[in-house]
C-alpha positions as CSV (number, residue, x, y, z in Angstrom):
1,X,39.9,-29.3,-40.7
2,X,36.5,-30.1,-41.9
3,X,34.9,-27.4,-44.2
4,X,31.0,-27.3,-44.1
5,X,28.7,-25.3,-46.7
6,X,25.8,-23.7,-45.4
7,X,23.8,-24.4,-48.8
8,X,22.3,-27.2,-50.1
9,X,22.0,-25.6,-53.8
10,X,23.6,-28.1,-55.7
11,X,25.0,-25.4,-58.0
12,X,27.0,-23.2,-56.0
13,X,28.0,-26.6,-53.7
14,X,29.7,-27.8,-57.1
15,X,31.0,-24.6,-58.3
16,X,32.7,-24.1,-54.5
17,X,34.2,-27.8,-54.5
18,X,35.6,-26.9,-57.8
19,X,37.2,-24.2,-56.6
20,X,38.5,-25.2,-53.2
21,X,39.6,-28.7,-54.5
22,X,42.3,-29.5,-52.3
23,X,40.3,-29.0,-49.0
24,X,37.9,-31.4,-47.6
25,X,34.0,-29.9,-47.9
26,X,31.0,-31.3,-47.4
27,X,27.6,-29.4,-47.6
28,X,25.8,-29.5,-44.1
29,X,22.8,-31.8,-45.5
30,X,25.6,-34.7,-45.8
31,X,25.8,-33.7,-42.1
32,X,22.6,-33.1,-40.5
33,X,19.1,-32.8,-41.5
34,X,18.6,-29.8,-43.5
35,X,16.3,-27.1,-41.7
36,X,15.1,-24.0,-43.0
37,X,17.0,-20.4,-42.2
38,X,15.6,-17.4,-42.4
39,X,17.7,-14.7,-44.3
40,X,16.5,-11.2,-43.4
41,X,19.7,-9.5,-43.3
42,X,19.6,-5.9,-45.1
43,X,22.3,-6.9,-47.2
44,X,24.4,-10.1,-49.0
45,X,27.3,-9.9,-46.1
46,X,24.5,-10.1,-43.4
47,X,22.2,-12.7,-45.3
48,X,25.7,-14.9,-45.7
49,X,26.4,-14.4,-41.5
50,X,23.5,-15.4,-41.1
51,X,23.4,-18.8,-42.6
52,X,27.1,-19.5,-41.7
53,X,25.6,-18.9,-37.7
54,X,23.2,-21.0,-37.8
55,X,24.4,-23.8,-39.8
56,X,27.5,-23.7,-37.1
57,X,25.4,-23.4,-34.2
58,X,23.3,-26.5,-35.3
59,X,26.7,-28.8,-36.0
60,X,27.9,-28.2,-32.6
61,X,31.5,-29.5,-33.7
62,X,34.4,-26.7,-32.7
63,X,36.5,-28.2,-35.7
64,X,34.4,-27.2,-38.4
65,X,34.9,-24.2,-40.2
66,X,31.5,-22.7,-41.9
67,X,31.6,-20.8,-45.0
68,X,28.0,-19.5,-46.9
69,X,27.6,-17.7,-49.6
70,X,24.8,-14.8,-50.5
71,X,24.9,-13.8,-54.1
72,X,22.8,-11.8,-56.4
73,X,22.5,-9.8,-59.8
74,X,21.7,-6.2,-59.7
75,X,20.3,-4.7,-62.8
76,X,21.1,-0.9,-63.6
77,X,17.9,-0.3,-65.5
78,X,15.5,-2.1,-61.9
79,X,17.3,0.2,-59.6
80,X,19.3,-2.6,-58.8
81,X,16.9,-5.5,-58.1
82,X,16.6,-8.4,-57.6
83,X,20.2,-7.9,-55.8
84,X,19.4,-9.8,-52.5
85,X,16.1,-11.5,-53.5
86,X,17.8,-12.9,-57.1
87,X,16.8,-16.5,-55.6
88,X,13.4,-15.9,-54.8
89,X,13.0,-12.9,-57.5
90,X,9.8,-14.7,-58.7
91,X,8.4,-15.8,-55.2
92,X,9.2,-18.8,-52.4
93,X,10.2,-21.6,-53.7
94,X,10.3,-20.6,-57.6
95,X,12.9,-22.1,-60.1
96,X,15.8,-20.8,-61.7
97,X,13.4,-20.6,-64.7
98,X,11.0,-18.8,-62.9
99,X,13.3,-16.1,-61.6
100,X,15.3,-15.2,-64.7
101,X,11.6,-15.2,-66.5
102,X,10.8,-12.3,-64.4
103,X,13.6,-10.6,-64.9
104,X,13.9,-10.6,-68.5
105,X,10.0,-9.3,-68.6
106,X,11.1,-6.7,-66.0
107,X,13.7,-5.4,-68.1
108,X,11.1,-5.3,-71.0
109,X,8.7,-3.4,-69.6
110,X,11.4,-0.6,-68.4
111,X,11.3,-0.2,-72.2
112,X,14.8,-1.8,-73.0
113,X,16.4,-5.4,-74.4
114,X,19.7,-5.3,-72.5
115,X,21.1,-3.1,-69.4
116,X,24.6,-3.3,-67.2
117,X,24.1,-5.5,-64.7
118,X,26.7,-6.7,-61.5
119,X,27.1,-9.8,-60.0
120,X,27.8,-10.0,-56.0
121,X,29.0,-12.7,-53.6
122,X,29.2,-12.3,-50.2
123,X,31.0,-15.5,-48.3
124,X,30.5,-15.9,-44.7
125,X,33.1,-17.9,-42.2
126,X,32.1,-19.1,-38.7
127,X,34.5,-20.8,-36.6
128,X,35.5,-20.9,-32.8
129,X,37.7,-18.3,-33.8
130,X,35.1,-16.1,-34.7
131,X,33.2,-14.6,-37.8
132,X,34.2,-12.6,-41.2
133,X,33.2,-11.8,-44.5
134,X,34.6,-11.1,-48.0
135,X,33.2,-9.9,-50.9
136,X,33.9,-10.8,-55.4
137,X,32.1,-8.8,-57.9
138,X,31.0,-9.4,-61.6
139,X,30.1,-6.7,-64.1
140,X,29.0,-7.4,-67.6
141,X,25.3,-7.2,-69.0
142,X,21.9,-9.0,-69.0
143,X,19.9,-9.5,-72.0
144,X,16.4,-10.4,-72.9
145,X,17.5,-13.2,-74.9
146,X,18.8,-16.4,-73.0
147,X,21.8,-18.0,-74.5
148,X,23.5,-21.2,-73.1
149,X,22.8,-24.1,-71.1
150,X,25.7,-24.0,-69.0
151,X,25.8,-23.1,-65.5
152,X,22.3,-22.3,-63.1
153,X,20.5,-19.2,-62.5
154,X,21.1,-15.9,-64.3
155,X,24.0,-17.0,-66.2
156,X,22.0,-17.6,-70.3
157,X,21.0,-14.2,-69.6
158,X,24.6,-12.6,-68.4
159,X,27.5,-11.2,-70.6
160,X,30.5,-10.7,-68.7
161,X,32.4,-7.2,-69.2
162,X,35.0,-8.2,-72.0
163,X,33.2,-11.3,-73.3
164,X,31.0,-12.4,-76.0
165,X,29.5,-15.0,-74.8
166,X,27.0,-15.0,-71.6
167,X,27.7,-17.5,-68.6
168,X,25.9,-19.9,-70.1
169,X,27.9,-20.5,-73.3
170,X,31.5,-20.1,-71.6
171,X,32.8,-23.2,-70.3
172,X,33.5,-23.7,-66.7
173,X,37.4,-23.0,-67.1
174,X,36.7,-18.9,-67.9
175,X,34.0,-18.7,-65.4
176,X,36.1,-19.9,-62.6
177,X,38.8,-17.1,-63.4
178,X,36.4,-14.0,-63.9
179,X,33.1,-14.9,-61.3
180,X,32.4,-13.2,-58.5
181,X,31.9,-16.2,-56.1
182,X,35.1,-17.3,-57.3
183,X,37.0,-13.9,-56.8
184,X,35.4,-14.2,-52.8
185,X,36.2,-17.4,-52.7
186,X,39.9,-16.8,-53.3
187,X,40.0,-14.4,-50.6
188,X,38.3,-17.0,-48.4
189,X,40.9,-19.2,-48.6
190,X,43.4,-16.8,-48.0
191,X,40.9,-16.6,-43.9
192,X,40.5,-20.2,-44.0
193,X,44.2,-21.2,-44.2
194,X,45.1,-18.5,-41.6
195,X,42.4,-20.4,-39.2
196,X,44.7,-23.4,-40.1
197,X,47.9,-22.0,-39.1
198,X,46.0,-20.4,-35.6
199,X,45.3,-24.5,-35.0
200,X,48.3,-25.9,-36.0
């Protein structure tokens, strides 16, 4: 059963490989050419549908199972923004730079240096078989001041609840047990292998 990933974000395609290791996954650019999707869902669950559909639709291959991911960060103190925007926070086509930038001078001019904060990842499957969704949260804090190199977007600027360090200064074996994506992703598994069994 060949698993495809409706993202070419080199990040999360590395952080899912990780943590569905014994399965065979390729993003869908090693596939096809990639093509632009346009996420206007209301919320991370129909934002993930909606790249899993399409990216399905365009492979035209019943074997393949599709799995995408929407995630965000939602800040307490920004009424919960960026939350589905997180990747383009600071406009089309910014950086990772670009979008935590904006968020830490957001959080600055509400008039505070740190604020509760939640992670969320929504992970879409597509398959003959049909469509779900599941869902992994995060809680912890974001803070003003970056620390850490490890890991891609938010994570210098997230503490998880009952850590020290932020994302970006634990290594990759803590993250894996305590992220959000990988909490989903665990519960993915759990749809993907019963898809398996249906085909077996």
């Amino acid at each position: 059963m060949r698993i495809v990933l409706a993202t070419s974000n080199k990040g999360k395609v590395r952080e899912i490989k990780d943590l569905l290791h014994d399965r065979e996954i390729f993003p869908y650019t090693d596939l096809m050419e990639g093509f632009e999707i346009i996420e206007d869902g209301d919320t991370f669950k129909e934002n993930a549908l909606i790249k899993a559909r399409a990216v399905f639709r365009a492979l035209r291959d019943d074997k393949a199972v599709v799995i995408a991911d929407d995630s965000g960060i939602s800040v307490d103190v920004l009424d919960g923004a960026p939350g589905i925007y997180s990747a383009r926070y600071a406009g089309e086509g910014c950086s990772d730079k670009d979008n935590f930038d904006k968020l830490i001078n957001a959080v600055k001019s509400a008039g505070y240096e740190t604020s509760p904060a939640h992670y969320t990842a929504a992970i879409a499957i597509v398959s003959k078989e049909g469509e779900s969704c599941v869902h992994g949260w995060m809680h912890g804090d974001v803070s003003i001041y970056p620390r850490g190199e490890n890991g891609f977007g938010y994570d210098p600027i997230f503490t998880p609840t009952g850590h020290a360090l932020t994302l970006g200064e634990l290594d990759s074996d803590v993250k894996v047990g305590i992220s959000h994506r990988s909490k989903a992703l665990n519960l993915a598994k759990i749809l993907i292998d019963q898809i398996k069994k249906q085909r077996a």
